[in-house]
C-alpha positions as CSV (number, residue, x, y, z in Angstrom):
1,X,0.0,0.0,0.0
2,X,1.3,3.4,-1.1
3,X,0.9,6.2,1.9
4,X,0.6,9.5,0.4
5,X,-0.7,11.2,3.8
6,X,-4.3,11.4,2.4
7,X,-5.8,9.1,5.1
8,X,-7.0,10.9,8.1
9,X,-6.1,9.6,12.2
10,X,-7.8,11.4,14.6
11,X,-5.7,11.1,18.1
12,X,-8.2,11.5,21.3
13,X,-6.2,12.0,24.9
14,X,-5.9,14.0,27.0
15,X,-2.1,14.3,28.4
16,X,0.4,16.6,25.7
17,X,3.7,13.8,25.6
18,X,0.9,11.1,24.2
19,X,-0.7,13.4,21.5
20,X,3.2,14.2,21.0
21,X,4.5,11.2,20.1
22,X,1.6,9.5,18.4
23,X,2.3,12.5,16.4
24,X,5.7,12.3,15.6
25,X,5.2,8.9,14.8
26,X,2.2,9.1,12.4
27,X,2.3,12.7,11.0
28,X,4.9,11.2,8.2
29,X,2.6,9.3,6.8
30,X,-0.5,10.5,7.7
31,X,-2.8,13.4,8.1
32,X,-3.3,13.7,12.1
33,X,-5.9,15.6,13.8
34,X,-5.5,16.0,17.6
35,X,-8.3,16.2,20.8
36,X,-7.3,16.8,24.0
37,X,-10.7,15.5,25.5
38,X,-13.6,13.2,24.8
39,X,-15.7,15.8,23.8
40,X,-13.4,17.7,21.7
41,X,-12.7,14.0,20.0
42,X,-16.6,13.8,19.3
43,X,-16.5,16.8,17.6
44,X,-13.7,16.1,15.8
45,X,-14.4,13.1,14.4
46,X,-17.9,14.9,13.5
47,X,-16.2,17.7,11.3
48,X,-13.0,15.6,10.1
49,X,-14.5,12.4,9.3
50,X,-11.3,10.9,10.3
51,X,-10.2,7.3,8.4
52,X,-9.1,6.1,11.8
53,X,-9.4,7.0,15.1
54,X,-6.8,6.3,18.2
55,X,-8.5,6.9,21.4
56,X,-7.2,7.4,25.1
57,X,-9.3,5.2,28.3
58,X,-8.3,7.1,31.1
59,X,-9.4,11.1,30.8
60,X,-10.9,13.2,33.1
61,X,-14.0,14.6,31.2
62,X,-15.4,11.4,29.4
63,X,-13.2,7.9,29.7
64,X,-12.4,6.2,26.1
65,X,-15.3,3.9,27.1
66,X,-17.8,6.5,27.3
67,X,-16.3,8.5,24.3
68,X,-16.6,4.7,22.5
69,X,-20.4,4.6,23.5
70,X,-21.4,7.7,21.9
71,X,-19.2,7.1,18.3
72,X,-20.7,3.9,17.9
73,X,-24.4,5.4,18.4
74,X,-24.0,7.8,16.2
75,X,-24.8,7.0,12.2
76,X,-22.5,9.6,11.1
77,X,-19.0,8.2,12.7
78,X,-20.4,4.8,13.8
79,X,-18.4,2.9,11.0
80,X,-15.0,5.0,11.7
81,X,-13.1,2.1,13.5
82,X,-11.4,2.6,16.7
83,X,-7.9,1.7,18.5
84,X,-7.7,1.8,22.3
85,X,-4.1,3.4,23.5
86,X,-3.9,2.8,27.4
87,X,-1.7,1.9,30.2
88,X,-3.8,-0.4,31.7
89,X,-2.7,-3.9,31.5
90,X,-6.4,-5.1,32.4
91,X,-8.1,-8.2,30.4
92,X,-11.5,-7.2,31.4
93,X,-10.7,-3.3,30.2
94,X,-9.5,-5.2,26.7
95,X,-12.9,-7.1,26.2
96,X,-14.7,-4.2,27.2
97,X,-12.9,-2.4,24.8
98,X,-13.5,-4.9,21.8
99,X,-17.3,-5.6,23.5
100,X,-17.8,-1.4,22.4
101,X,-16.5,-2.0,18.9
102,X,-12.6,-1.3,19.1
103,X,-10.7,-2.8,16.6
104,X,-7.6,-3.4,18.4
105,X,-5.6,-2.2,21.0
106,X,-2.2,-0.2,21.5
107,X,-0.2,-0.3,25.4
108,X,1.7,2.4,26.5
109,X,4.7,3.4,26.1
110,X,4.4,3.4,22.5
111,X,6.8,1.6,20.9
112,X,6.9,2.9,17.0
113,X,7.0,-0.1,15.0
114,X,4.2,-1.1,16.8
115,X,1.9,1.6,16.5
116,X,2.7,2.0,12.7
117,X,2.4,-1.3,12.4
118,X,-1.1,-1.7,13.7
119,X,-2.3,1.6,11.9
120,X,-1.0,0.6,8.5
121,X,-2.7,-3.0,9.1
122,X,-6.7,-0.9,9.8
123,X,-5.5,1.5,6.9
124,X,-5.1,-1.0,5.1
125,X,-8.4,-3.0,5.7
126,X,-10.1,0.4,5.4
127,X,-9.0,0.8,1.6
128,X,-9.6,-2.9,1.0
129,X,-13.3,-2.6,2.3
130,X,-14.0,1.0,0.7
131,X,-12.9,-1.0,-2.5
132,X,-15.1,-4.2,-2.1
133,X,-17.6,-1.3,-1.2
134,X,-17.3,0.6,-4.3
135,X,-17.7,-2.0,-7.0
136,X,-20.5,-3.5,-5.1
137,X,-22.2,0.5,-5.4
138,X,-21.2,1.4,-9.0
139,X,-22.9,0.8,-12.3
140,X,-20.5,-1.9,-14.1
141,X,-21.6,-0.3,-17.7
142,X,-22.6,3.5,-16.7
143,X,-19.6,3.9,-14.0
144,X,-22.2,5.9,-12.1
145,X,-24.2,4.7,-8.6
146,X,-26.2,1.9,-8.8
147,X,-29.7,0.8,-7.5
148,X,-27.9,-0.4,-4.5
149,X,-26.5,2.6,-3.9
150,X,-29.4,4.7,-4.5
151,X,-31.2,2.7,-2.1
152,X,-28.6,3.0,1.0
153,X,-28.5,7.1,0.0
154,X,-32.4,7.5,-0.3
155,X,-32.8,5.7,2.8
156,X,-29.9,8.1,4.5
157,X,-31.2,11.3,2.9
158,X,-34.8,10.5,4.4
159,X,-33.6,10.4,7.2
160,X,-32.3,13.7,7.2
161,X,-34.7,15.8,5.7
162,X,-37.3,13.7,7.9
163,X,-35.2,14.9,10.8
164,X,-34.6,19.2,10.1
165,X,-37.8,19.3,8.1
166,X,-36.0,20.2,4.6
167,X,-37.5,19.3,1.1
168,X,-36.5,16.4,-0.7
169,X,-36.7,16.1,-4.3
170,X,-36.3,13.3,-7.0
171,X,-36.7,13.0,-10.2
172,X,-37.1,9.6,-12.2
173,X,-35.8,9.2,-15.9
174,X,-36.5,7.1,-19.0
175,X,-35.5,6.6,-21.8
176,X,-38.0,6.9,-24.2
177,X,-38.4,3.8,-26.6
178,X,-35.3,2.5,-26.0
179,X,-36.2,-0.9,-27.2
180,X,-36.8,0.6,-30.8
181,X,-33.4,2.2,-30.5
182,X,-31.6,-1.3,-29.6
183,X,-33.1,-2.9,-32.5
184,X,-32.6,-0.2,-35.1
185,X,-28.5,0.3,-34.2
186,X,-27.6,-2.8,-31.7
187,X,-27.4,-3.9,-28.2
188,X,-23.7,-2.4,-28.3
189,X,-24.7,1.1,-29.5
190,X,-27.4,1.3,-27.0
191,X,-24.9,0.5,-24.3
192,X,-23.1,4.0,-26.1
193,X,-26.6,5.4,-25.2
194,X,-26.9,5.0,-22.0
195,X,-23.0,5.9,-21.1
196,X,-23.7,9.6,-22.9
197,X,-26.6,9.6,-21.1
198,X,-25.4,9.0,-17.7
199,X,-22.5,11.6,-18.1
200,X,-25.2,14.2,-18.9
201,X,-27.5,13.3,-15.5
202,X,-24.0,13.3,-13.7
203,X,-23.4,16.7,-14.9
204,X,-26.6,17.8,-13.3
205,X,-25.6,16.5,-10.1
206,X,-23.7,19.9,-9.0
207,X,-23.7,19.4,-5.4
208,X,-21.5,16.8,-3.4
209,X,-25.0,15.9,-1.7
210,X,-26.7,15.1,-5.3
211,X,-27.0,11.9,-6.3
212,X,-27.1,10.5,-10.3
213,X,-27.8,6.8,-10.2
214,X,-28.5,4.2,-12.6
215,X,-31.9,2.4,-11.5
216,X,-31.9,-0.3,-13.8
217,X,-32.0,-0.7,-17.6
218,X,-32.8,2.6,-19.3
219,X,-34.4,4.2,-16.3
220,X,-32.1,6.6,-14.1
221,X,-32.8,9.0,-10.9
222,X,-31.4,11.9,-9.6
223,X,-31.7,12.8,-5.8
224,X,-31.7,16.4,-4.7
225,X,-31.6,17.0,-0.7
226,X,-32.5,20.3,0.4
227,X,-33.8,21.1,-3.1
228,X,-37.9,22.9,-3.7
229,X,-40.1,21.6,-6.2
230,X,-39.3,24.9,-8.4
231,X,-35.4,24.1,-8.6
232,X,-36.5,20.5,-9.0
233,X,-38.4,21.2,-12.0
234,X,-35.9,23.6,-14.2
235,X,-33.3,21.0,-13.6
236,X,-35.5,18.4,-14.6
237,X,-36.3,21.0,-17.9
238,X,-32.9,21.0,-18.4
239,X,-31.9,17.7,-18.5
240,X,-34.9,16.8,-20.8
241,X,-33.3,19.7,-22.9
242,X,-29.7,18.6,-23.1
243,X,-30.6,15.1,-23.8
244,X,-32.9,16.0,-26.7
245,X,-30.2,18.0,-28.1
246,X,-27.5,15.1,-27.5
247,X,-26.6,13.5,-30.8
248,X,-24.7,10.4,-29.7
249,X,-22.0,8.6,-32.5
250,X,-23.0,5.4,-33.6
251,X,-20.7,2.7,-33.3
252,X,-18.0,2.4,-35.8
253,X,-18.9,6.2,-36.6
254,X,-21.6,5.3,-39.5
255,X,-24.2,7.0,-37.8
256,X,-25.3,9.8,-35.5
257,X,-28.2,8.9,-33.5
258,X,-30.3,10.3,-30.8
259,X,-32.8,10.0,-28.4
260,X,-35.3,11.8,-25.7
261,X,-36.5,11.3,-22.2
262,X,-39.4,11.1,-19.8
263,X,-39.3,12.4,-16.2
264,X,-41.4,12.4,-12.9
265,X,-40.6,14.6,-10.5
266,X,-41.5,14.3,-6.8
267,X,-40.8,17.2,-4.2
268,X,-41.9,17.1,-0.7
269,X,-40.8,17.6,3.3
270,X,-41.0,14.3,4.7
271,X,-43.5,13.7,7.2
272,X,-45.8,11.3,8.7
273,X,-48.0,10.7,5.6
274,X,-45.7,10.3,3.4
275,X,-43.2,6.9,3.2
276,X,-40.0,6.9,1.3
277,X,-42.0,4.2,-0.6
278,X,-44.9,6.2,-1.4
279,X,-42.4,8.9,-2.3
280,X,-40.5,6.7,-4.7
281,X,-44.0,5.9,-6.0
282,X,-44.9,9.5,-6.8
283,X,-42.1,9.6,-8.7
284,X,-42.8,6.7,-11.0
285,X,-46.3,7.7,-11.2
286,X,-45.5,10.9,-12.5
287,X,-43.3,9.5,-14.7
288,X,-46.0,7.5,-16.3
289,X,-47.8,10.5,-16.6
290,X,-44.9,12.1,-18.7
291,X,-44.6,8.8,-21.2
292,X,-48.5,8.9,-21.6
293,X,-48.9,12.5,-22.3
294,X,-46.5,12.1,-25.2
295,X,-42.8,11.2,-23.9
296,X,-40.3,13.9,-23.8
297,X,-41.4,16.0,-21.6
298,X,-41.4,16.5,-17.3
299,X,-44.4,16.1,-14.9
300,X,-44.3,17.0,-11.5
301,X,-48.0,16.4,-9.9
């Protein structure tokens, strides 16, 4: 594994010659962030979203324990795994430890071979699960999100607008006849299709929260958090627009082909009365509304 310093370790404790060293030892190969308490570790690990995270037992505000407790109730840093560093040379404090979610375990005084060691090992793991993690969420043939993904982001992003009360907005995409396009110019070119079309619903994904995803065959979804129904609709309009206007070569160059699309749109603050099932619903409804009404065009209900 190449280290290039772009993996984050967040180091939680509380006495200065243990945040020193730990840095000294990991700063040349890593990008460290330093807490001096549990609760400044909290919010730490909030705002840095750290890769890894070492964490003192004994401290006088919240022990590593407590500190472990809250990170591995919370949905946003649950998943960031954890190594204890203490002093105590306890086999009950170790189980605890791994009974809380810790990963492993580091005894002081450091010894630096062994806490790069360990690091490198989780680092390592890390990458190798993010991997397994990204093919398993990415389109094979679009290299965009898949369903899978869409699913796990939907469900997240419901979540959170269910929780601060903000609009959530998707909008649900087909192709229209794209069966009449695959047999006029080949199963190949219409894999060409839905690659040019992908990059264009991509495109409108501007924000790092926006999500372009491919749902299955021709059919595609966008998911805009924080986003009202007005916004929703002009960038609906001008998807419609730019894939209209898309002239896409044929393969081998013989031809140039083209194609348009159908979207529902669905915009609402999550509440009670409303399930992310329904909402998905919406969306496909009004989509069916767009295809019967004549294809190429967007209806939001």
């Amino acid at each position: 594994m190449e280290i290039d310093g772009s993996h984050k370790i967040l180091i939680i404790d509380d006495e200065k010659p243990n945040l020193m060293v730990l840095n000294s030892i990991l700063s040349p190969d890593y990008t460290v962030f330093i807490a001096k308490s549990g609760k400044e570790g909290l919010s730490r690990a909030l705002a840095d979203q750290p890769d890894l995270i070492l964490l003192d037992i004994i401290m006088p505000d919240m022990n590593g324990f407590e500190v472990l407790k809250v990170l591995k109730a919370s949905e946003e840093i649950s998943r960031i795994p954890v190594i204890i560093i203490t002093g105590l040379d306890n086999d009950v404090d170790e189980e605890r430890g791994f009974a809380l979610g810790a990963v492993d375990y580091i005894g002081k005084p450091f010894k630096n071979a062994i806490v790069k060691a360990r690091v490198k090992t989780h680092i390592q793991i890390i990458d190798q699960i993010r991997t397994i993690e990204r093919i398993g969420m990415v389109d094979g043939l679009t290299d965009i999100p898949n369903r899978r993904c869409f699913d796990d982001r939907f469900a997240m992003e419901w979540r959170r607008a269910l929780r601060k009360r903000q609009p959530l907005s998707f909008l649900m995409m087909d192709l229209d006849k794209f069966k009449s396009y695959n047999d006029t110019y080949g199963h190949p070119q219409g894999d060409i299709l839905l690659r040019a079309v992908a990059k264009l619903l991509s495109a409108a994904a501007k924000r790092p929260a926006d999500l372009a995803a491919r749902l299955g065959g021709e059919e595609f979804g966008l998911l805009l958090p924080d986003t009202h129904g007005d916004a929703a609709r002009e960038i609906a309009e001008n998807i419609r627009a730019a894939v209209e206007a898309a002239r896409i070569p044929g393969a081998g160059g013989k031809a140039v082909t083209q194609i348009t699309v159908s979207i529902g749109v669905i915009t609402l603050v999550p509440g009670e009365k409303m399930t992310p099932e329904a909402f998905i619903a919406a969306a496909d409804k009004n989509l069916y509304a767009a295809k019967k009404s004549g294809r190429n065009r967007v209806c939001f209900a």
